[in-house]
C-alpha positions as CSV (number, residue, x, y, z in Angstrom):
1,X,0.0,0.0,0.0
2,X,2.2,3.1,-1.5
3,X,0.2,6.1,-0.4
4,X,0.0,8.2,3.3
5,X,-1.2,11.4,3.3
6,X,-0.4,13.4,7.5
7,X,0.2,16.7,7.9
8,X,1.7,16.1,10.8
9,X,4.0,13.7,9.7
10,X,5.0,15.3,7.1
11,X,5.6,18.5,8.6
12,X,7.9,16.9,11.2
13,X,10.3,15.6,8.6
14,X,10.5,19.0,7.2
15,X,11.4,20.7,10.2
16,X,13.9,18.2,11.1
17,X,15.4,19.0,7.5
18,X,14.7,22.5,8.1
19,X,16.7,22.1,11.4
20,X,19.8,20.1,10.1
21,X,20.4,22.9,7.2
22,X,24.4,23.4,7.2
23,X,24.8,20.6,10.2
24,X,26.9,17.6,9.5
25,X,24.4,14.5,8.8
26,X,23.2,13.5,12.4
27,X,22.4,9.7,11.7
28,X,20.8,9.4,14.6
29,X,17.7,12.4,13.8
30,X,17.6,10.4,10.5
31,X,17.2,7.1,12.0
32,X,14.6,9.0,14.1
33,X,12.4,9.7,11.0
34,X,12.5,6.9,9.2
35,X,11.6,4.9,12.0
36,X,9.0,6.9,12.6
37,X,7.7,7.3,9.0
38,X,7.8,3.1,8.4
39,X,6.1,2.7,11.5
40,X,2.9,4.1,9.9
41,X,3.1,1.9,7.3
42,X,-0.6,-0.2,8.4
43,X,-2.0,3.7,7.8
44,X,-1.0,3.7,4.2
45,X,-3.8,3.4,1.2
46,X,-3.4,1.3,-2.0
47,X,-5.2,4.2,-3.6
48,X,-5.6,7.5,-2.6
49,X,-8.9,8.0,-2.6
50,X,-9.6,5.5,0.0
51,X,-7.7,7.9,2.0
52,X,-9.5,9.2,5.2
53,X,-7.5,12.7,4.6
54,X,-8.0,14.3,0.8
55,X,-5.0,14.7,-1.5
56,X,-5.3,18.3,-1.9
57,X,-3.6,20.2,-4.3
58,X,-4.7,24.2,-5.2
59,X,-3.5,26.4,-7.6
60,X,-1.3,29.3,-6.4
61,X,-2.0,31.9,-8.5
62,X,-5.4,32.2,-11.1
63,X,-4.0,31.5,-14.3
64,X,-0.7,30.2,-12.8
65,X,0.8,26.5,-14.0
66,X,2.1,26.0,-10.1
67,X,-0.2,24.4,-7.2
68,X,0.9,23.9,-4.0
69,X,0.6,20.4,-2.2
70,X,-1.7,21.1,0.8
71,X,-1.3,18.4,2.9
72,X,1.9,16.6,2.3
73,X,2.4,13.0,0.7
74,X,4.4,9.6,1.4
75,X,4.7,7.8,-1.2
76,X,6.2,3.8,-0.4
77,X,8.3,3.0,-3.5
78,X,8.2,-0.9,-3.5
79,X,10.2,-1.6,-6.8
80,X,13.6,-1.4,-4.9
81,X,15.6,-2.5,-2.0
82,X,15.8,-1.4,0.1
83,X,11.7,-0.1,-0.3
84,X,11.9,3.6,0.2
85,X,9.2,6.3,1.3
86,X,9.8,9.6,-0.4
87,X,7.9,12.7,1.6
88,X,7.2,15.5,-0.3
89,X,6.3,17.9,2.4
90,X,3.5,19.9,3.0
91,X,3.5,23.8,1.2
92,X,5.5,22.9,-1.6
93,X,4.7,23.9,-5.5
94,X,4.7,21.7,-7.8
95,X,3.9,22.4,-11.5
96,X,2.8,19.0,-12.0
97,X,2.8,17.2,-15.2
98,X,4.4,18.7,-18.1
99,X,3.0,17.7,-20.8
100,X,4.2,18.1,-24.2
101,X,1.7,20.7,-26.0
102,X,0.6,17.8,-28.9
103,X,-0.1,15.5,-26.1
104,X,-2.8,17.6,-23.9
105,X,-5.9,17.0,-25.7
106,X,-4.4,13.2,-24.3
107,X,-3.0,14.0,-21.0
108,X,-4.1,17.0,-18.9
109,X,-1.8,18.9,-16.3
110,X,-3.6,17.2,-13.2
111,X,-5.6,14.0,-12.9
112,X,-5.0,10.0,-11.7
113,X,-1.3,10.8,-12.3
114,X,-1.2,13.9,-10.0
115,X,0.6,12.1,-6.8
116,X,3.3,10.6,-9.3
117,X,4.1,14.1,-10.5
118,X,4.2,15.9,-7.3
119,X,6.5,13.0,-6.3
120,X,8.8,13.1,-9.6
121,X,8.7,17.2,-8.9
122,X,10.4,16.8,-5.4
123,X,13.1,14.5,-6.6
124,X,13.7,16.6,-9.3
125,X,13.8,19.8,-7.2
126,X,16.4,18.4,-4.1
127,X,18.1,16.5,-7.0
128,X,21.9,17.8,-7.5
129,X,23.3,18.6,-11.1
130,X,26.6,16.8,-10.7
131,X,29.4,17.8,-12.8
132,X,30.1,13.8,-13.4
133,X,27.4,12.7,-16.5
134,X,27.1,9.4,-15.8
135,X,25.7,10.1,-11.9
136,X,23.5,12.7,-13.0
137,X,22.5,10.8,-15.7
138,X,21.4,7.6,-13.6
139,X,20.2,9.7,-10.7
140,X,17.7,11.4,-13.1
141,X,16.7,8.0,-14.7
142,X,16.0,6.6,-10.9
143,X,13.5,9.7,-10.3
144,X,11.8,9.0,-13.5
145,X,11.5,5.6,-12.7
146,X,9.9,5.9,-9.8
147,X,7.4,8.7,-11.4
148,X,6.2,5.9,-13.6
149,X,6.2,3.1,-10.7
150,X,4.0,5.7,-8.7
151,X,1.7,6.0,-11.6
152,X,1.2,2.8,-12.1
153,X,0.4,2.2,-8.3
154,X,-2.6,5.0,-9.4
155,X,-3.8,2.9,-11.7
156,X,-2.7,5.2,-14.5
157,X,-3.5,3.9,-18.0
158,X,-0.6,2.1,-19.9
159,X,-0.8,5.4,-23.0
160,X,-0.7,7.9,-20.4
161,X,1.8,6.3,-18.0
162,X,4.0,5.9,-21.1
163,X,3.4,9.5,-22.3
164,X,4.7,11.2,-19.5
165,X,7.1,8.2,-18.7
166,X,9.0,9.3,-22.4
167,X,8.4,13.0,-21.7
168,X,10.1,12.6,-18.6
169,X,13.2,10.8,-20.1
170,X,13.4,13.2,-23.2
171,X,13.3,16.6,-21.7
172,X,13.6,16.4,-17.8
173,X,17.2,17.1,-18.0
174,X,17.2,21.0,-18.0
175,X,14.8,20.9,-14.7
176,X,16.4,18.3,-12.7
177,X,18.7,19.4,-9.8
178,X,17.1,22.9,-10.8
179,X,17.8,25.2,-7.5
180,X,14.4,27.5,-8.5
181,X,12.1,24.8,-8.6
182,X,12.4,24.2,-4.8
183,X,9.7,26.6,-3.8
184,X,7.3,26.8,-0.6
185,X,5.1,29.3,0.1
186,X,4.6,30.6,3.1
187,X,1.9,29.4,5.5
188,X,1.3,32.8,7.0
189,X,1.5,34.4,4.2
190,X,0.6,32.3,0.8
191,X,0.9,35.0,-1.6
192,X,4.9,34.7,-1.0
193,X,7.2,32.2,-1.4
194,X,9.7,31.5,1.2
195,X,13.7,32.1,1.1
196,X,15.1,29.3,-0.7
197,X,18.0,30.1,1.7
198,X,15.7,28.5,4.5
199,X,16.2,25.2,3.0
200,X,19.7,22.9,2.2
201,X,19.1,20.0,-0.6
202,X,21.5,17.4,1.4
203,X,19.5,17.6,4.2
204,X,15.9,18.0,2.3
205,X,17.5,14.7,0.7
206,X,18.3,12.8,3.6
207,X,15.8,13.5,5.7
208,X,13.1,13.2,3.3
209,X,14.2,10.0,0.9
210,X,14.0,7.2,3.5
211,X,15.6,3.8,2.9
212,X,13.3,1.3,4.8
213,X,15.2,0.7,8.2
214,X,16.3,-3.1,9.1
215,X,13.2,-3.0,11.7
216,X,10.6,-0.3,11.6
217,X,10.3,0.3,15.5
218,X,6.8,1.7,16.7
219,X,7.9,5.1,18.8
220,X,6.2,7.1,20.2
221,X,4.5,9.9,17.9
């Protein structure tokens, strides 16, 4: 079941990112998190409208391509092992889907594939563009890979799923590891978006890309 959606929970993991920003790595905090994000793995939904919380996305500006992820989102990635939850906290903007201009009378900006594109987005935004081509290269591919595994879990359709799959892989490169696609608005103030100084992507990447632990411990939320 690859789908949680707590505000709470989510929130947490981005203040402890928020809070490690230009620390060395404390393994322990980490350890902290993930442990406490697989241990609400019997909350998670197959599909996310069976979830007792809405998957809430809103458009930041009228007219505006960007939404902002209300409520946060765990997605389980199951296709790998370790398994890894990915949480996309809540307050960021997404643009979601782009989708190449002859595909959109096919695939709109938003729909079943929403939660895969709002996950591809974040890996994509604390992504790094290394100077070495063959890691960026198979770090982009693993992000796109699990875009399409988490579209699949929607119960995307095959043409769509590959649409976005392939317009992923052909032109993703120039937004990957992009520093101005990491954007939060603020909560006290939505029309603004926050310093991107507020935020470091090695910690954004640690805290929030979690490699499921040996044993998920239940502690104490």
């Amino acid at each position: 079941m690859p789908f949680l959606i707590d505000f709470q929970l989510c929130q947490r993991v981005l203040d402890a990112a928020v809070e490690a920003r230009g620390k060395p790595v404390s393994h322990g905090a980490i350890e902290e998190i993930t442990q406490l994000v697989f241990s609400n793995e019997d909350r998670f939904v197959t599909q996310l409208r069976d979830s007792p919380v809405p998957f809430e996305i809103e458009r930041l500006f009228k007219g505006s391509k960007n939404y902002v992820l209300r409520s946060g989102l765990i997605y389980l990635h199951l296709n790998t092992k370790p398994h890894y939850a990915i949480v996309v906290p809540p307050h960021y903007v997404t643009d979601h889907a782009s989708v190449p201009v002859g595909a959109r009378w096919i695939v709109a900006q938003r729909g079943d594939h929403s939660a895969g594109a709002v996950v591809h987005d974040w890996l994509y935004s604390v992504g790094e563009r290394s100077a070495r081509p063959r890691e960026f290269t198979k770090a982009r591919k693993k992000a796109d890979v699990i875009f399409r595994d988490a579209m699949k879990a929607s119960d995307v359709g095959f043409l769509k799923r590959r649409i976005l799959y392939r317009s992923a892989r052909l032109a993703g490169a120039v937004g990957y590891g992009n520093v101005e696609e990491l954007r939060f608005i603020d909560p006290a103030n939505p029309a603004k978006l926050l310093d991107p100084g507020l935020f470091d992507k090695a910690a954004l990447r640690a805290f929030t890309i979690c490699p499921r632990p040996p044993k998920a411990y239940s502690i104490e939320r």
